[in-house]
Structures are given as structure tokens and as C-alpha cells.
N, C-alpha and C positions, 0 to 999 in steps of 0.2 A: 555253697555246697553243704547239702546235710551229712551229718554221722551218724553211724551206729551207736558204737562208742562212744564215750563220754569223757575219756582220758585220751590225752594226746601228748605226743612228744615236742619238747622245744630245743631245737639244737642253737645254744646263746655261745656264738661265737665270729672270732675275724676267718674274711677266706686266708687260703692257705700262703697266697701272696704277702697280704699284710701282716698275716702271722708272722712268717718269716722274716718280714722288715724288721720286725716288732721283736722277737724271741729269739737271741743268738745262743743254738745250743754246740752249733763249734761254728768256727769262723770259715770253713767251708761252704762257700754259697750256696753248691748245689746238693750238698749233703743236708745239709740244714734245712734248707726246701723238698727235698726228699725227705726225711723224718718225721715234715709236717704235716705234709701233704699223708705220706702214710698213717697219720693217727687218724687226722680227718676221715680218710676212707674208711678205715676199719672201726671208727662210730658211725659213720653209715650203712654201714655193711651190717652191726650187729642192731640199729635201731629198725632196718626195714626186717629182721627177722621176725620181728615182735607182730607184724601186722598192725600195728599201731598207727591212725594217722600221724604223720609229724609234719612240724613246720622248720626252715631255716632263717635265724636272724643275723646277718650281717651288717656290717659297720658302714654302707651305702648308702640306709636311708636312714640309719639309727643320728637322730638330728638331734638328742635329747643333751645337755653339757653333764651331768651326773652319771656318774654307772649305775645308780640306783635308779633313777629314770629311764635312763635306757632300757633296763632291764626288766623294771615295773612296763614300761610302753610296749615290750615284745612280748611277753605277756598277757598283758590286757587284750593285745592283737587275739592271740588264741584264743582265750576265753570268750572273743565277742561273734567268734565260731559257733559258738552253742556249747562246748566242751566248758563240764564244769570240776573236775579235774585235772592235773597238768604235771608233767616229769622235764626238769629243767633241767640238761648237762651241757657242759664246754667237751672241745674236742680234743681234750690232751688228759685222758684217764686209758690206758689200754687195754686195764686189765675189767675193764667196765663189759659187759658181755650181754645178750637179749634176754639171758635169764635173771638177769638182775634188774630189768629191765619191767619185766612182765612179774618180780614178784613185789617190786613198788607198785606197782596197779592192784594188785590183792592188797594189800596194805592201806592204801589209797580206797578201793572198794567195802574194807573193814571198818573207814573212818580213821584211821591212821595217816599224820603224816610222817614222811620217809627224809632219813637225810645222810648221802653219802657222804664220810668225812675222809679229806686226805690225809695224807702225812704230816703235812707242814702248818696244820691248825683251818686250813679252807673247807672248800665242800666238792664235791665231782657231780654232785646230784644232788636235789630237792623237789622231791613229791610234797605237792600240797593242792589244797579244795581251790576254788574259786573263792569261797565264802572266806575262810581262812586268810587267802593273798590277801585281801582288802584290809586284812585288820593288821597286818605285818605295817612295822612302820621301817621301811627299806634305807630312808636315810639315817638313820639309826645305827645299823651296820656296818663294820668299816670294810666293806668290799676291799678285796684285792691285798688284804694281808692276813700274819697268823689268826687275828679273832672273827673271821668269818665266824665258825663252825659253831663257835661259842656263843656268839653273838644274835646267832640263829635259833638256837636251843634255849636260851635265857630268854627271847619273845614268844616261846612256843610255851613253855613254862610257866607263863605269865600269863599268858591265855589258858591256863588249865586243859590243855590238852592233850592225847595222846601222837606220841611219836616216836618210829621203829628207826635204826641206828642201823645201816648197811656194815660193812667192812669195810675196814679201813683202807683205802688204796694210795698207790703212791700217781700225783702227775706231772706230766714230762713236764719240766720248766727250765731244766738246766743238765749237764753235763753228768752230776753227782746223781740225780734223779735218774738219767739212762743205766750207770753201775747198779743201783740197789735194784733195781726196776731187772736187768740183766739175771744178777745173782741172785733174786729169788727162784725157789723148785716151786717150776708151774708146768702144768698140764699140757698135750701140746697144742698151743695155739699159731694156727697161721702165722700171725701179726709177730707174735713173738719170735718166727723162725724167721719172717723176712727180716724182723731188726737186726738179729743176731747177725745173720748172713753178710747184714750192707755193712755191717761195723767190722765184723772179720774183714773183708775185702777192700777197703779204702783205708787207705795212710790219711791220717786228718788229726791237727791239731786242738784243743778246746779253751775258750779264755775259763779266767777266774770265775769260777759260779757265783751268781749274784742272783739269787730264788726271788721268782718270780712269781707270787700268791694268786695268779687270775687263774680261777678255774672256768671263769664265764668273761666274757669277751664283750668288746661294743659292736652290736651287730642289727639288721633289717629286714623286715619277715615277706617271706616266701614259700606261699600253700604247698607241702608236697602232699602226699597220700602213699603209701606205704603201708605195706605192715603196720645214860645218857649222858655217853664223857666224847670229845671229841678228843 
């Protein structure tokens, strides 16, 4: 299929099933699968705003044994689309929105690359070229814990490049993530009033939080079309 556009979206992450296997943020099943399932929607909901081709990678046919590969493979999938730009997010950032979305593409269109940094030292987001991906060395990286973010900014740096620092956000990985996530003053967002709401209404217990750094997930790609301190 051809594009217009030259930047596309990649959503690197597990379905909402595996998530759930995968991420206990209380020990209520269907709560827990509720939670998940709602973050998932609500980065779909805010990625088809953009008009942005996107694509989803799921952990189905991601056959790669590295997250670095995996992630480099879903990836390269997009790229060999024609798009020689690309916006990488996992689906547990909520406070992630289409405008933040569409001003990594200006960014990205300036020759800037973009990098959302979480709370806990990862990333929720990485705008960068096609040209650019090729020279990142991804095993390098320590995926899936605090020095992401760092990790990422130290090989950008190194290539003598320019690149724009999102806001800081927090993502859902655990129990303590849903309180701070809760108690911040934010604007009203849908996603925000249905969490509030499920959590008001259900009696649910939570284990010991044990933070879980994956902002990007092992996952299988699937064409849709749609819409410096860490």
C-alpha cells in the first residue's frame, strides 16, 4: 500500500490478554484485565486521532529471542513500507495524547529526533528517521529497565545529533504508578474519569509493587491505516 505521509505510527506492544498474564497490577483478574485493556484502547483511540498511518506489533509472530530484535524487526517492518520516519510507543502511558503525537512529527519533520521519558528512568516514546534507526546500536541498550532513557540519549549524543525531550510521564506498571498517576491535577480526560470511576467502585486488593520498566513490549506487525536529562 502506498502513503502520503512519510511518518507512521508503531504501537510495540503484547495484546491485552498477555499483558494481563504478564503485568499484575492487583490481583483481581478481571480488574487487572480491565485496566489493561483500557490503556490499550485509549492509545488507540488517541493514535487514530492523528490521521497517522499506524501499524500493531504483537508478541504472535515477534519470533525474534532479544527485545532488542524484536523491536529493531517491527520496525524495519514499517520502514520497508516506504515511511522513512516512525513514532515508537507501548500501550501503558495514559497521559500520552494525539497532540503529543502529531508534535513528534514536527519534530521528526524539523530533523529532530523525539524522546518521551518516563518516570522510572524508560521511555513511552521514540521519534526517530529511518537513517538514524540503522546507526542506533539497539543491543547496547538495556531495554526493560531504569537506563533505557539514558541509554538512548548517550547513542544520540554520540551521533552528534539533535533531539527534542517530551514530558515527563508516568507508566502504568504497578499498583503505586495507578496512585501518583490518580493524584495528579489533569485536565479532563475520558480515560482518566473511567479509571477513577472503576477504582471508586470495586473492593480490590494490590500485591507488593515490583516496577516493571517495559514501556515497549514483544509484539507482531499488523498494517492498520488510521489517522537532555531523562
Amino acid at each position: 500500500m502506498m502513503y502520503n505521509q512519510k511518518t507512521a505510527i508503531l504501537l510495540f506492544s503484547r495484546t491485552t490478554t498477555d499483558e494481563a498474564a504478564s503485568k499484575t497490577i492487583t490481583k483481581k483478574t478481571k480488574l487487572n484485565f480491565s485496566v489493561i485493556n483500557g490503556l490499550q484502547k485509549h492509545t488507540l483511540t488517541e493514535i487514530k486521532k492523528t490521521k497517522l498511518p499506524f501499524f500493531i506489533s504483537d508478541e504472535n509472530a515477534q519470533k525474534q529471542h532479544s527485545f532488542a530484535q524484536k523491536l529493531k524487526t517491527a520496525a524495519d517492518a514499517v520502514f520497508a513500507e516506504g515511511f522513512s520516519r516512525i513514532i515508537i510507543v507501548g500501550n501503558d502511558c495514559p497521559e500520552l495524547s494525539a497532540l503529543h503525537f502529531l508534535k513528534t512529527d514536527r519534530e521528526l519533520i524539523k530533523g529532530n529526533s523525539v524522546i518521551g521519558p518516563d518516570t522510572n528512568g524508560g521511555v513511552y516514546l521514540i521519534g526517530i528517521t529511518k537513517e538514524l534507526f540503522a546507526s542506533l546500536d539497539f543491543e547496547k541498550i538495556n531495554w526493560q529497565t531504569s537506563a533505557v532513557c539514558s541509554g538512548i540519549v548517550e547513542q544520540l549524543q554520540s551521533l552528534s545529533t539533535n533531539f527534542y525531550i517530551l514530558d515527563k510521564f508516568t507508566d502504568i506498571n504497578t499498583y503505586s504508578d495507578i496512585i501518583s498517576l490518580l493524584k495528579k491535577k489533569l485536565a479532563p480526560i475520558s480515560f482518566f474519569h473511567w479509571l477513577k470511576n472503576l477504582f471508586l467502585h470495586v473492593r480490590f486488593s494490590f500485591p507488593k509493587s515490583s516496577h516493571e520498566n517495559a514501556s515497549f513490549s514483544h509484539l507482531t506487525i499488523i498494517s492498520r491505516r488510521g489517522p537532555p536529562q531523562c
